[in-house]
N, C-alpha and C positions, 0 to 999 in steps of 0.2 A: 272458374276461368272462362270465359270468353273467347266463344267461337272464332274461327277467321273465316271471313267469305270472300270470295273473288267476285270484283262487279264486271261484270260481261259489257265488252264492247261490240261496237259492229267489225268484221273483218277487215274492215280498212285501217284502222287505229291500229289493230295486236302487229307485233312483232317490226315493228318501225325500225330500221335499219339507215343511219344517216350517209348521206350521198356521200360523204367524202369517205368512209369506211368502205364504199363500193368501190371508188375509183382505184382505193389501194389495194383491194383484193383482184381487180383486175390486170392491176400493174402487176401485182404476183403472180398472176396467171399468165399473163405475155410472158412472163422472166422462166416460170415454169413448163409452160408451152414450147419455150425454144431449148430450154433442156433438155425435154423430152425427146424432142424433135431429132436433137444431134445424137442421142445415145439411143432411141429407141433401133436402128439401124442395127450397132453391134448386139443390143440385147436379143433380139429377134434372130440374129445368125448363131448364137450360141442356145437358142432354146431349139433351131433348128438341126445343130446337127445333135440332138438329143443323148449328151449325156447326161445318165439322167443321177449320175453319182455327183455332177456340177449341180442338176439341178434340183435337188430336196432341199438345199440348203435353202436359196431365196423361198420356196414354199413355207419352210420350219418358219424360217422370219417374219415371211406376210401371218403366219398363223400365230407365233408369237405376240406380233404389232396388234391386234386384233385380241387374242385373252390377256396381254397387260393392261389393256383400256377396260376391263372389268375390277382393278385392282388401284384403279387413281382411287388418290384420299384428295379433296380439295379442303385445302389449310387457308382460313381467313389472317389475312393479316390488311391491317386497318379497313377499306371499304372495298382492299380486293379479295381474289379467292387465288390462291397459286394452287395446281393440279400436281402432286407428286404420287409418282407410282414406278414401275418397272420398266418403263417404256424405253428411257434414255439406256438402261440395261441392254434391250436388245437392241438399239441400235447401234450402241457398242460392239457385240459381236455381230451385226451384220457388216458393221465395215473392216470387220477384222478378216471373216470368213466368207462376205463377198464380191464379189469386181463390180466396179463401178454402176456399167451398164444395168445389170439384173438389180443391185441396191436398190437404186434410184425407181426399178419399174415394182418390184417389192415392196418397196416402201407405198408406192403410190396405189398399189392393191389393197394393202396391209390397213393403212391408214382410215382407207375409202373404207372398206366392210366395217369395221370399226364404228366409223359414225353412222352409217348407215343404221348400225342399230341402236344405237347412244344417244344417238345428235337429231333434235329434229327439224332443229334451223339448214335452211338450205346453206344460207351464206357462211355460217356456221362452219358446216360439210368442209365447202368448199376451200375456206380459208386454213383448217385443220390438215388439211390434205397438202396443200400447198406450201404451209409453215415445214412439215417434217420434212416434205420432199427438197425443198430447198435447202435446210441444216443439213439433210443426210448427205446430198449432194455436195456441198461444202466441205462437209468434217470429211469424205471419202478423198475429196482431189485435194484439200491439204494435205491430206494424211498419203496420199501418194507422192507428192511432193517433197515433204520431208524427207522419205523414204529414199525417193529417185537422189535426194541433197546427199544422203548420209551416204549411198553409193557413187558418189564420185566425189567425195572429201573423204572419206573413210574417220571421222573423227572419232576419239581416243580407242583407233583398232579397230574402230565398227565398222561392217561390210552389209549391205541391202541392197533390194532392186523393187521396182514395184510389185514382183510376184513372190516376194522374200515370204514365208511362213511365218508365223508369230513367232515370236522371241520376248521373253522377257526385260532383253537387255534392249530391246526395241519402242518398249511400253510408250516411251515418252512420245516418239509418233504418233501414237493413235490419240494419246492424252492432249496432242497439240487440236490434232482434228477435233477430238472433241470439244477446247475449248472454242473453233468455230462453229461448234454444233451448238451450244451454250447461245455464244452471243446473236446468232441468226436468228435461231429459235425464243429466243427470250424477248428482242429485240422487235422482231412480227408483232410476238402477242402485245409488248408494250405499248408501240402504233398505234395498233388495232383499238387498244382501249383509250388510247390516248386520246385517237380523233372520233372515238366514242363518245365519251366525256368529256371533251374539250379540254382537255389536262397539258401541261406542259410535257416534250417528252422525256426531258430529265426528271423532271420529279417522278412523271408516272416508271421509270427505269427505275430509280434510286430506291421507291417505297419496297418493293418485292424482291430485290435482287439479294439478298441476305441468303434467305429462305429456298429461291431457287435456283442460288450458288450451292447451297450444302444437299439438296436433293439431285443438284447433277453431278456431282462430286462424290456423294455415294452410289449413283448410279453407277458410273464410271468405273470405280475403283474396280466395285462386283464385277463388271462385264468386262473389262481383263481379266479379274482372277478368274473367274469361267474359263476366259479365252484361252488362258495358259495352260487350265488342267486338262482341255478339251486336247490342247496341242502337245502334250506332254504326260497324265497323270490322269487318265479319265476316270479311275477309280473312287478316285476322292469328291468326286462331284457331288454325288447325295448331302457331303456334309453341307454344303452351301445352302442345302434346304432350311434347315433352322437359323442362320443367320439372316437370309435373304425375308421368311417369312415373321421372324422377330422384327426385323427394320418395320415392313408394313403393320405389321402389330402397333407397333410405335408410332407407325405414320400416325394414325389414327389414332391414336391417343394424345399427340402433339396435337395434332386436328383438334380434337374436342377440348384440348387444355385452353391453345388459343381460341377458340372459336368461345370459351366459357368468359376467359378475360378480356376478350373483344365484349362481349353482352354487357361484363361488369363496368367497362372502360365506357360502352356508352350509354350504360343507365348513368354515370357517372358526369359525363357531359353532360348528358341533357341534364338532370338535375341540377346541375352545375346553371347551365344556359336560364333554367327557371329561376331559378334562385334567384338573377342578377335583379329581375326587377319584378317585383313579385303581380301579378294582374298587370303587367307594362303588356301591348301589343308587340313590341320588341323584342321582351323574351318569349313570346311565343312563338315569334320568327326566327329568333333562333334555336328552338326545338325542332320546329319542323325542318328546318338547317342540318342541325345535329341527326335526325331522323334520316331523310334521303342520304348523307354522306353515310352512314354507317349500314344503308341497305346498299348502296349505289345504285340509286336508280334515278330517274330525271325530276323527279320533285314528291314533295309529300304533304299533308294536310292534316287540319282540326277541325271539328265544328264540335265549339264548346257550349252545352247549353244554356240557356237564362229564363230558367221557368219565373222567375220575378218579372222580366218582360216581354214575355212570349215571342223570345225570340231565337236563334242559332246563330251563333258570332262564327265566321268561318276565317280562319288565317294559315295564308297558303305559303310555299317556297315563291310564286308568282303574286303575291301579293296579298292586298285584305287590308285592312278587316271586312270582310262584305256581312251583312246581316239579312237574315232569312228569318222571316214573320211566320211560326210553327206552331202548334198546338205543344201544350206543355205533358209530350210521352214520346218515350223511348223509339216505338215505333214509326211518329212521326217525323223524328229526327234523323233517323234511320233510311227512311224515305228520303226526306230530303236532301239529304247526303249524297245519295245512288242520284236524284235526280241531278244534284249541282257535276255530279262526276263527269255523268250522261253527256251534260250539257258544254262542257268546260274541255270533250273530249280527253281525257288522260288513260295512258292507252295503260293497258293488263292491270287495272287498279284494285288492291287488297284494303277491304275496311275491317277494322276491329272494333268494338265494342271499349269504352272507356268508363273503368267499371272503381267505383270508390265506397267503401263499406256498403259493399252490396247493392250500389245504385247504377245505375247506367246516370252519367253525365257530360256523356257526349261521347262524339266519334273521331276515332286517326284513320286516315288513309296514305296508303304510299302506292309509287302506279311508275310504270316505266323503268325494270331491271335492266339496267345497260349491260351484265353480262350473261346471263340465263333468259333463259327465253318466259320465263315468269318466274315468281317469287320461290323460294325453296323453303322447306317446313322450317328449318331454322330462320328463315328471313322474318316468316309469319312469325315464328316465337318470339324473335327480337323485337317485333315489331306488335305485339302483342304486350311484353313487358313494357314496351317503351309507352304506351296507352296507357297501361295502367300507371305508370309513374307519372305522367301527365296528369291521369286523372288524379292521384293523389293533389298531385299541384294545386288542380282546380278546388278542388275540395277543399285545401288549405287558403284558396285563394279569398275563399268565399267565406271561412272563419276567421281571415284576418284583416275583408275588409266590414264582419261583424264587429270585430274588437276595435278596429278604429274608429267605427261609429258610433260605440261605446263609448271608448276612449275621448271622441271628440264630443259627443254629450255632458261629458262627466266635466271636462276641461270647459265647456260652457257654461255647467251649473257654478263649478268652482270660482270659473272667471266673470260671472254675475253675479253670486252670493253676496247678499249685502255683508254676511257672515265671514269674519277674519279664518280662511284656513289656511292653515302650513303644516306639515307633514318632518320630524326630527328623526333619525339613526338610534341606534344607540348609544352613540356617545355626544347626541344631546345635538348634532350640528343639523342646522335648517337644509331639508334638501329640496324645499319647493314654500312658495311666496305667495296667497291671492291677492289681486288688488287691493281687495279690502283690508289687508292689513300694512299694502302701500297706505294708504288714506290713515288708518287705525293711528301706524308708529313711525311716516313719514320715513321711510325706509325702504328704498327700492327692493326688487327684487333680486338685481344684481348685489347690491349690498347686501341684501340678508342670507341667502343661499354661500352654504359654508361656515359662516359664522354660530358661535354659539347664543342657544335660544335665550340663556339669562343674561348673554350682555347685550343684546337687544331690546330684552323686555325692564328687565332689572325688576323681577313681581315683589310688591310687599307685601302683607296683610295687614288688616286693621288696627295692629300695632305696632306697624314700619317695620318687621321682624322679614328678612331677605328670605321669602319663600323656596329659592332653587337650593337655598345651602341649609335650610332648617328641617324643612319638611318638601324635597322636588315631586310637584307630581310625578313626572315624566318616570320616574325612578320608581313610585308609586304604583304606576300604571303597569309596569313591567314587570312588579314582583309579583302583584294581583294577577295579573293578567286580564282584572275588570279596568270600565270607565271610571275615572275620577274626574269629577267636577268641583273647580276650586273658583272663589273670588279674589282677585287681588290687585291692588294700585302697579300699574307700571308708568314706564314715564315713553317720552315717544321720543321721537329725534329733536326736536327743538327742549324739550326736559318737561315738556307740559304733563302732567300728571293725569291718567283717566283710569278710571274701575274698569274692570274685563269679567266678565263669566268665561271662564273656558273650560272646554270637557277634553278630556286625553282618553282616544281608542286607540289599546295598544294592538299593534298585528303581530300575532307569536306566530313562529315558524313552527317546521313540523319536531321540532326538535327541543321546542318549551322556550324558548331562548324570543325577545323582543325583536322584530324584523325593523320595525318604524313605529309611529308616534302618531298619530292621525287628531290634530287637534283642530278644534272649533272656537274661535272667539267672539263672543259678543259683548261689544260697548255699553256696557250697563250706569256708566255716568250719570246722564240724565234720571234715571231709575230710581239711582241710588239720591240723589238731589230731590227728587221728588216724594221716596221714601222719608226722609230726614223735615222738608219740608210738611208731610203729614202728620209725622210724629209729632213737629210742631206746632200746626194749627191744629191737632185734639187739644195737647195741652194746654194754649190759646185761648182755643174755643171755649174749655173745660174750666180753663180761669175766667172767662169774661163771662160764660153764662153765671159762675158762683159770685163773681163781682155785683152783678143787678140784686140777685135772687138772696144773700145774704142780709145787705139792709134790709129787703122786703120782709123777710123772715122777719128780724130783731123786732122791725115797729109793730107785726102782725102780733108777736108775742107779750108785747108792750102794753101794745089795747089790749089786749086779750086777762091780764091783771087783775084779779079782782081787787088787789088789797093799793089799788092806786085808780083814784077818781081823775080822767084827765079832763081839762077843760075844752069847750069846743074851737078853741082857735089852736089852743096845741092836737087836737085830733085834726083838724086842718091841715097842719103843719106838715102833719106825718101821713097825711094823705097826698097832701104834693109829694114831696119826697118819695114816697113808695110811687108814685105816678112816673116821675123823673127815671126812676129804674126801671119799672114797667117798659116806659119808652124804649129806654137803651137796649134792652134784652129786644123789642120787638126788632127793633133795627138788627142789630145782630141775627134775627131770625129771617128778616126778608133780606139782607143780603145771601145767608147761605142758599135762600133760595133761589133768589138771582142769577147766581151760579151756578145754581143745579139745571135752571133753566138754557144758560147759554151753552152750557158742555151739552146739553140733549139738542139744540139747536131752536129750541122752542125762547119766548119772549123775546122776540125779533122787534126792531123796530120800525116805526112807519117815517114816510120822507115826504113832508109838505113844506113848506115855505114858513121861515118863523121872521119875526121883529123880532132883531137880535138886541134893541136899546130896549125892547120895553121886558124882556126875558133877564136882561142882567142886573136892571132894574128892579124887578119884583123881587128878586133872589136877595138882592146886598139889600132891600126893603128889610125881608125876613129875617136877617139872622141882627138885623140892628134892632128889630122891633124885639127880636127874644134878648137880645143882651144890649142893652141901649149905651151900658158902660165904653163898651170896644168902639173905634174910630176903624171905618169899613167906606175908602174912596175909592170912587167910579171916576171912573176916565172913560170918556167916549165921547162920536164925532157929533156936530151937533145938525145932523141931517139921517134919514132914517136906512138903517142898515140892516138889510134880509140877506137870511141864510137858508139851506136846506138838511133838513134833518125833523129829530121828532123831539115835539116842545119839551113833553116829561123828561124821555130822557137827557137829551141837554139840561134842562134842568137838574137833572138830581147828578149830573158829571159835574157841573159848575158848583152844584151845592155841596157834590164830595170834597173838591179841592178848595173851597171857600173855609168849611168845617176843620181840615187838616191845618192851615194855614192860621186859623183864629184859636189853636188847640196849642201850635204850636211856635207862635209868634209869642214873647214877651205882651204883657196886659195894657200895659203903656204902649207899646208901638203898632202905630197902624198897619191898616193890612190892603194893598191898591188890589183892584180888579180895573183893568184896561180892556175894551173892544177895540181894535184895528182892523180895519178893512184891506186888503194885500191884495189884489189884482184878483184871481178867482176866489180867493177865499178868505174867510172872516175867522181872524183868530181872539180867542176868550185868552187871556191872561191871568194868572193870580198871583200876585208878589207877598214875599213875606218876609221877617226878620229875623228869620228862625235861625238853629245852630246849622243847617249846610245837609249836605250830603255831600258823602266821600264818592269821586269818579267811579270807584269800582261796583259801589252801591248803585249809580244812577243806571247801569246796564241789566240791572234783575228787581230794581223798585216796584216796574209793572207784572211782574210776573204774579202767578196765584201764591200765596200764602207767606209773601215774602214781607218784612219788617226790617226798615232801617237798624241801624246799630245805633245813629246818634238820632237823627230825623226819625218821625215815626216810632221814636223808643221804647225801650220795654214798661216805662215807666207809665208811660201814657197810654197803655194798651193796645188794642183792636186786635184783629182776626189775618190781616194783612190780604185782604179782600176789596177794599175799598178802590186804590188803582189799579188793581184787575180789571173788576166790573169797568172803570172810567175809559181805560184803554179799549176793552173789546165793544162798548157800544160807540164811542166813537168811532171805531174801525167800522162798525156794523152800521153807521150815516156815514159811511165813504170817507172820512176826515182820519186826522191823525194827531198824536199826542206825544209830547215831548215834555222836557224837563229839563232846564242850567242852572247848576248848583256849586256854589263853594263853600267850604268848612267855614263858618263866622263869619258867610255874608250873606247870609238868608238862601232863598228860590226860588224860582221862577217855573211855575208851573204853566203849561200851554198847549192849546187845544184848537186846531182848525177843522171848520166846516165847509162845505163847496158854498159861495154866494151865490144867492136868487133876485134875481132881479124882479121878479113877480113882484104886482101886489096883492096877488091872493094871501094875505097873509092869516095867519091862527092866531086868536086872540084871547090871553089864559081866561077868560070866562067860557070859550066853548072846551077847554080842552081842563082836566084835573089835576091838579098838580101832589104825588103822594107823598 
């Protein structure tokens, strides 16, 4: 627990007393001043002719008035303090048992020793003194009043005078006077605090008058019953000892009950006050709020620390947040606190120590008791707890603007992840959406949140078998209490069909039981298409290299014969033929290599200036000189057309599509190749009169490993390499390549290059052609 210290001011700050509190105790004083004034005359002639059987009585009283001021209990109720004790007792029988004039001087004796030892506020004194002497005053001249009434109306029989002796059947007299002893006296002190605290004076009236309605009401009671046995039964007197001394026994324990649920009542607000906005500077004005009302005093303060930025955040009842630039320790904080107090003047200021699993993390200050002349050990305790519940606050404050930066990382990974995550219940409904599975199943987040997870996904397997009703992971996940990682076709919002990887982490509570669903999906489509893809150019591959390499074989084992003499034109024969497959297998071997080159980044090509007539020329030359049979027409402009790009490989792009085209045209039909010159660029054309390709075909014909259904068929082999390669070296000469095709009207194959107007041109004798 943590100390309390008092920060010391200069003498001019303590004990501030506000100017309108002074004018009213002066108004008191004139009002009492001329009391005194008019009564001191008769008091003074009856202390003169000294009887001294009149006069023990006012002494007993002034000595009474003076040992009940050792027996007040001050009873907290909301931020005031109500004083109950014995006092209103003897002044009950003082105006039972004495005349006006002596009361009034009694009292003002009585009072005065009193505070003098108790009290060490001047103004204090003063206005102490002045409160009782004007109630006492009061309750004595109505209560003689009545008296003087009931003696000259005699109501129901009763007879009085103002020197009538106590009568029980009288009681109500003095009971009258004293409820102007009540409201005089109540009334002062209400004032007095009221234009202390600038409080309204009904409310500041209505808050305490419960409290010490029932404390002058048993005052009272007692001091008739005294009065009567004194005047009738003095025997009995002692018994009133354990009654009177039980009441105070009780005061005091009513004192500490309230004064215990007052503490609870405003750890409860403040708490309360934190809570509204957790690290807001608004709830910590209304701490410090809640803090001065519950001390009553004129304001109160924090200075919360920030070792993160070496600083001390200060937020006062006067305002804030001011910040102080501190070194990051207790001490320094500490320091700076006393000096901001110092500075900021706040007069009788109490710091405590704001202390959270054994840390100091700043400091409370409360300063200015508007009713004690400084703080009382219970102000420090309350005020002491209330520090610490703050510090808790702070403490919490600081672990939960941890978990939001958590929180808001985690919500940034989620809300970036290229990765599909959503999060299920137990009973299967989406309780969170990433983007990525906005994109994934075209399904907002608002739409998917709520719904359940298999009528959004609708998962198959690879044998359309509905994953959630056959085998549901999610179900899976929960009985294990491991990850399951499944594959399966779902369909999206438009019904498009895509492969998912998803893994399901279940989060079990502490009770074995599944809390949520923590799933991961990845769009494994392409994956899968590329897999399927591979598997088919091995087999492909695996067919075309046995395709060469099998004639080769046959003829090798042919010649090889002993018991068959062959002649040398049929060894010839079989020597082309094995050469023809030779070929085709090398081909198949430098295109995988091809390929292997472009995916590592390597056989790039070069960009110089070509003659596009005399390139397309040479080409449709070649494949008419290997096969003289096929009709292979050149169309182009008859003026000379340059491009940029690199000879070879245009070349062997034109030679791929020329080759596809004479493979798969009919024998009889010719095959055009057209040059067009288009404004920047020169496009190579190949027409043919093939079977077509199908539109859905022409979207994945350039891709690696792909092979038409009808074009390019299975019949006529390849690798499905060939418009690969044509597509990415064109792309790699800046140019681009297309294809328009329909089923039974042949295709048109086309390929643009950037035009050059240069005539640096390359001419195939400096350049090779492979």
């Amino acid at each position: 627990m943590a100390a309390v210290t008092a920060t010391p001011l200069p003498s001019s700050a303590r004990n501030v007393v506000p100017r309108r509190v002074w004018l009213f105790v002066l108004a008191s004083a004139c009002v009492g001043v001329a009391i005194v004034a008019a009564l001191l005359p008769d008091a003074v002639r009856q202390v003169a002719a000294r009887d001294w059987r009149s006069l023990w009585q006012p002494v007993a009283y002034a000595a009474g008035l003076v040992l009940a001021e050792r027996f007040v209990v001050r009873v907290p109720v909301r931020n005031h303090r109500v004083a109950m004790g014995v006092t209103d007792l003897v002044v009950v029988l003082g105006i039972v048992f004495i005349d006006l004039p002596l009361l009034v001087v009694a009292t003002v004796v009585g009072i005065a020793a009193s505070q003098i030892l108790a009290e060490p506020s001047l103004v204090k004194r003063l206005f102490n003194v002045l409160q009782y002497m004007l109630s006492t005053a009061a309750a004595a001249a109505l209560t003689a009043l009545v008296l003087d009434l009931v003696g000259r109306w005699h109501p129901f029989g009763l007879t009085a005078s103002s020197g009538t002796p106590f009568r029980p059947s009288l009681a109500f007299a003095w009971v009258i006077g004293m409820v102007a002893f009540f409201l005089v006296n109540y009334s002062m002190v209400t004032l007095a605090v009221g234009l202390s605290v600038t409080q309204p004076f009904r409310s500041s009236w209505l808050r305490a008058a419960p409290v010490a309605a029932a404390d002058w009401a048993a005052s009272t009671a007692y001091g008739l019953l005294i009065a009567s046995l004194l005047a009738h039964d003095q025997v009995l007197l002692p018994l009133l000892v354990i009654p009177i001394g039980l009441t105070l026994f009780g005061n005091r324990a009513w004192a500490r009950t309230l004064a215990q649920g007052q503490r609870m009542h405003s750890l409860y607000s403040a708490g309360r006050a934190l809570s509204k906005g957790m690290g807001e500077v608004d709830a910590w004005r209304d701490f410090v709020g809640q803090v001065a009302e519950v001390l009553n005093c004129e304001g109160a303060a924090v200075f919360l620390g920030r070792p993160d930025d070496g600083a001390l955040d200060v937020i006062s009842t006067e305002g804030g947040p001011d910040r102080l630039t501190v070194t990051d320790s207790p001490a320094a904080w500490e320091q700076a606190a006393k000096g901001y107090v110092t500075r900021s003047r706040w007069p009788r200021a109490a710091t405590v120590m704001m202390e959270a699993e054994g840390r100091v993390v700043g400091y409370a200050v409360a300063y200015g008791p508007r009713v004690e002349p400084d703080f009382t050990t219970e102000d420090r305790e309350t005020l002491l707890t209330l520090a610490n519940q703050g510090a808790a606050a702070l403490r919490n404050e600081a672990l939960y603007r941890e978990a939001e930066n958590e929180r808001a990382t985690l919500r940034d990974i989620v809300g970036h992840s290229t990765d599909g995550i959503y999060t299920v219940g137990p009973d299967r409904a989406v309780r969170s959406w990433n983007p990525a599975m906005v994109s994934l199943t075209g399904y907002s987040e608002e739409e998917a949140i709520g719904q359940k997870c298999f009528n959004l996904l609708r998962a198959r397997d690879g044998n359309g078998v509905d994953m959630c009703a056959a085998d549901c992971p999610i179900l899976a996940a929960a009985k294990s209490g491991q990850e399951e990682v499944r594959d399966a076709s779902v369909l999206n919002k438009d019904g498009v069909a895509r492969w998912i990887r998803y893994a399901h982490a279940p989060i079990v509570g502490s009770d074995g039981e599944m809390d949520a669903d923590v799933v991961v999906v990845r769009d494994v489509t392409r994956e899968r298409q590329t897999d399927e893809l591979k598997a088919d150019f091995v087999a492909s591959v695996s067919h075309e290299l046995r395709t060469p390499l099998t004639p080769i074989k046959g003829f090798l084992m042919t010649l090889l014969r002993e018991d068959r003499d062959f002649t040398q034109d049929r060894r010839n024969e079989y020597y082309k033929l094995m050469l023809v497959q030779a070929q085709r297998l090398e081909r198949l071997i430098e295109d995988l290599l091809e390929v292997t080159r472009l995916e590592t980044g390597a056989g790039l090509v070069d960009s110089t200036a070509i003659d596009a007539i005399d390139l397309v020329r040479q080409v449709v030359e070649r494949f008419t000189s290997e096969d003289p049979d096929r009709v292979v027409t050149l169309v182009a402009p008859n003026h000379a057309v340059y491009c940029r790009g690199d000879w070879m490989r245009t070349d062997q792009v034109l030679a791929n599509l020329l080759s596809n085209a004479l493979r798969y045209s009919p024998a009889h039909e010719p095959v055009e190749v057209r040059l067009v010159p288009q404004g920047r660029e020169v496009v190579f054309e190949v027409r043919d009169s093939g079977p077509g390709i199908s539109l859905d075909e022409q979207s994945r014909i350039f891709e690696r490993f792909q092979r038409g259904g009808h074009y390019l068929t299975r019949e006529q082999g390849g690798a499905g390499l060939g418009l690969y390669l044509a597509k990415r070296l064109v792309e790699a000469m800046g140019g681009r390549i297309w294809v328009s095709s329909r089923l039974g009207s042949g295709s048109l194959f086309s390929f643009a290059l950037p035009a050059e107007p240069s005539l640096q041109v390359v001419t195939p004798q400096k350049r090779s052609i492979g």
